[in-house]
C-alpha positions in Angstrom: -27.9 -34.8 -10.3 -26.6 -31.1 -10.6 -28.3 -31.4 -7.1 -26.7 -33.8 -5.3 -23.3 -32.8 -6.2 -23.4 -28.9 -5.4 -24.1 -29.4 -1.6 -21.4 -32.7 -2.0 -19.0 -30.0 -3.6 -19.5 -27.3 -1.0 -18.9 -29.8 2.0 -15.9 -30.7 0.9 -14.6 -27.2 0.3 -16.0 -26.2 3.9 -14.4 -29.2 5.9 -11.0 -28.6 4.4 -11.2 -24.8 5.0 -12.3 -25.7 8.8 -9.1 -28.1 8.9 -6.6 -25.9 7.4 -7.5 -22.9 9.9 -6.4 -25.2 13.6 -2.8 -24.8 12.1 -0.7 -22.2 13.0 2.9 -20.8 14.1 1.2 -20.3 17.5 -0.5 -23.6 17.6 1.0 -25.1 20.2 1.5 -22.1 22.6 -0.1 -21.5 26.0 -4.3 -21.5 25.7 -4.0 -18.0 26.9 -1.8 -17.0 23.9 -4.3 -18.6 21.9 -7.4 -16.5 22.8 -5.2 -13.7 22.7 -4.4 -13.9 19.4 -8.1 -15.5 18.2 -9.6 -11.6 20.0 -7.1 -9.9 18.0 -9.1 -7.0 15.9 -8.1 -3.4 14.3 -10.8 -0.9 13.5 -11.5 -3.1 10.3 -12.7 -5.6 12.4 -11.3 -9.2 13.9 -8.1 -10.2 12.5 -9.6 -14.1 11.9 -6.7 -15.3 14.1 -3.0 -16.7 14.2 -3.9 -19.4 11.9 -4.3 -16.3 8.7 -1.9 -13.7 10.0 1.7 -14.0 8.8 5.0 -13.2 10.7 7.3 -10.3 9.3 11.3 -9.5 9.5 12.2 -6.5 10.6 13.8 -5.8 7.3 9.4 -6.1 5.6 8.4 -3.5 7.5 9.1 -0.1 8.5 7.1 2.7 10.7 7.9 6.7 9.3 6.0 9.3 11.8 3.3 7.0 13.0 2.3 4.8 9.7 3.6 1.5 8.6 4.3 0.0 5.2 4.9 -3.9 4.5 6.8 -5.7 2.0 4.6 -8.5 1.0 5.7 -10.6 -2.1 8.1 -8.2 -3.2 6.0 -5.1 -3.0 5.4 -2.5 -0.3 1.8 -1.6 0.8 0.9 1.1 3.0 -0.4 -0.1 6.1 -4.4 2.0 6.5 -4.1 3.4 10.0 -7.7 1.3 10.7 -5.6 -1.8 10.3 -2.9 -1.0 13.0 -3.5 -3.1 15.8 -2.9 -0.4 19.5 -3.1 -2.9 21.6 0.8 -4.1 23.2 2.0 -7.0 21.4 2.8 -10.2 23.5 4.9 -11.7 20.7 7.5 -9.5 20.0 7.6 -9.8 16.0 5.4 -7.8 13.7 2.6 -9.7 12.0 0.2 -8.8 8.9 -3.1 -9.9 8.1 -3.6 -9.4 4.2 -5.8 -10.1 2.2 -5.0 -10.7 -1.5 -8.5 -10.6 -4.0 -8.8 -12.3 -7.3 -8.2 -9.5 -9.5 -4.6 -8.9 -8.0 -5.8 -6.3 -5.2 -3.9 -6.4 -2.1 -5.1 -4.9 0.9 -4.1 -4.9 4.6 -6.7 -5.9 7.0 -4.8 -6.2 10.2 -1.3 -5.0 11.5 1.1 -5.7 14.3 4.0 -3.8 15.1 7.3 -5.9 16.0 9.5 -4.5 18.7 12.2 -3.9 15.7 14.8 -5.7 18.3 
């Protein structure tokens, strides 16, 4: 039985993971915009994509001689400089990829400068 259910279990965890990643505050912008943000990587790596990166007010984040901080959930975390995304951003507003563990870690695993406007 133990069998059967596992793989049953595991489907249904997989499809709902697939569904919930097409949503996104960029969803319904230009293809283009789309890949754009899908390509988006820092030296850690790809950033997943619009769908997992979140959008941040000017007042959560702050640059001070080169190297960023953000105020997620009430708490600022220093932005790695491996995480800072070079490349010019074609949305304006600065955006954060974190990535929260389950032992209460909180790490930064992609970062977009805003144009602070």
């Amino acid at each position: 039985m133990r069998c059967l259910v596992l793989p049953l279990l595991c489907g249904l965890f997989l499809s709902g993971e697939a569904a919930a990643r097409d949503h996104g505050q960029y969803a319904n912008s230009t293809p283009e915009l789309k890949a754009w943000f899908n390509g988006l990587k820092s030296a850690k790596g790809l950033c997943c994509s619009d769908a997992d990166g979140s959008a941040v007010s000017d007042v959560d984040w702050e640059s001070n001689k080169g190297h960023y901080r953000v105020r997620i959930n009430n708490q600022w975390v220093d932005v790695p400089n491996e995480a800072v995304i070079t490349e010019p951003n074609r949305v304006g507003r600065a955006m954060v990829w974190p990535i929260i563990d389950g032992v209460g870690g909180l790490y930064i695993r992609c970062f977009m400068p805003g144009s602070m406007t």
